[in-house]
N, C-alpha and C positions, 0 to 999 in steps of 0.2 A: 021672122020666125027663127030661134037658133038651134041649129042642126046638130044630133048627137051623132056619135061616131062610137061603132063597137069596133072595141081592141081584141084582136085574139091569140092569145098567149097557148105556145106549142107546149107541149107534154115534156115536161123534162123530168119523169118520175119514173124513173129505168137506171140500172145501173151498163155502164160502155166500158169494157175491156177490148185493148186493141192486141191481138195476138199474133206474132213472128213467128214463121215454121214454115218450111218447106215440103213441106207435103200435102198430097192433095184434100179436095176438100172432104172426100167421103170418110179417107182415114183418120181426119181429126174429128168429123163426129163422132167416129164411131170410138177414138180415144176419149172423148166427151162423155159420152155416153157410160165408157165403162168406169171412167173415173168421177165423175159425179151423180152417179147413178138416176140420169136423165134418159129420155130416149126422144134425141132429135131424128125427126123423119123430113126425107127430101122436101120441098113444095117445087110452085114451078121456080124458073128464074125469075131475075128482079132487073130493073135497070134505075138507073137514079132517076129523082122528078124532074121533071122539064127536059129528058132526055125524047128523041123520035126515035126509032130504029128496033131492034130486036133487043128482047131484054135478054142480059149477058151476065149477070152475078148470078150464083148460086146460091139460094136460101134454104134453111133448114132448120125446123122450128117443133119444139116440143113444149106443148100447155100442160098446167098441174092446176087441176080445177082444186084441190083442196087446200093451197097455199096462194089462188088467184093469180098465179104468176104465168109469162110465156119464156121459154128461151131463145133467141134469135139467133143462127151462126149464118154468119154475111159475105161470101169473099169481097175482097178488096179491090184483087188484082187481075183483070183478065187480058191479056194480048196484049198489053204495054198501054191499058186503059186503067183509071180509077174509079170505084165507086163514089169514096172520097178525098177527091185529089189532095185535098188540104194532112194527109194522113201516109204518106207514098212508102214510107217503110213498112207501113201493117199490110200483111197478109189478109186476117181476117181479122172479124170483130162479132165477139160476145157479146148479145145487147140480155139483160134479164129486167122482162117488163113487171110490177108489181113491187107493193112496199114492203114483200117478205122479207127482201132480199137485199134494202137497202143498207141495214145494220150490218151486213156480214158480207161487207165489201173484203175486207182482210179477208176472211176464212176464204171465200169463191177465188182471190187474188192468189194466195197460198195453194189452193187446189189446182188451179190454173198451170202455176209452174212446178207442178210435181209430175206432168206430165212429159213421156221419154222424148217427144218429137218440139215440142216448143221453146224456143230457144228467148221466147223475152215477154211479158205478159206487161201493155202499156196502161196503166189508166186514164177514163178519158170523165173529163166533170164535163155531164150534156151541157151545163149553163155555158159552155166554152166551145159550143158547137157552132161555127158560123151557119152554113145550109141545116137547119135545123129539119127539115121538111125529110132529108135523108133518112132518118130515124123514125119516121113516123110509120112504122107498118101495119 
């Protein structure tokens, strides 16, 4: 009898902006917030998959049911740990879940660096994401 095998192909239908800034995470939402007129709200923390221990990144995520989209703000860096290690200069990371937002990678990208405290706005293509499972929230 010949055995089939399901493939499961991870979500790469989100846009990943890696963001530089030294400041903490509340006041880059809340510079989020007033400059893309979003409104990210706390959730709890996060820790990477396959991690044991207490979860240690800071998530903070705002949904727009009328354009289907979510926005995820991730930190990176907590106590000389990575969310994801493969990424060690980015602070945080911008994930916007949904196809609204895929065409207007430039415009979010340009928005991104018009803010006072972000000193480098990186893009990231998911298909070039090794731990793909990281991005999956």
């Amino acid at each position: 009898m010949k055995k089939t095998q399901l493939r499961f192909e991870r979500d790469t239908d989100f846009l990943l902006q890696g963001l530089v800034c030294a400041i903490p995470d509340y006041r880059l939402g809340w510079q989020l917030n007033r400059h893309l007129g979003i409104r990210l709200v706390r959730q709890d923390d996060i820790a990477p998959p396959g991690e044991t221990g207490q979860p240690q990144f800071s998530c903070f995520l705002c949904e727009e049911p009328i354009t289907h989209s979510a926005f995820y703000l991730i930190q990176n860096k907590y106590n000389g740990t990575h969310y994801a290690p493969e990424w060690k200069k980015i602070d945080y990371f911008l994930m916007i879940k949904g196809s609204w937002y895929l065409d207007r990678r430039e415009d979010i990208a340009t928005a991104l660096k018009q803010l006072p405290d972000v000193q480098a706005v990186i893009g990231i293509e998911p298909k070039t994401i090794r731990n793909k499972d990281l991005f999956q929230l």
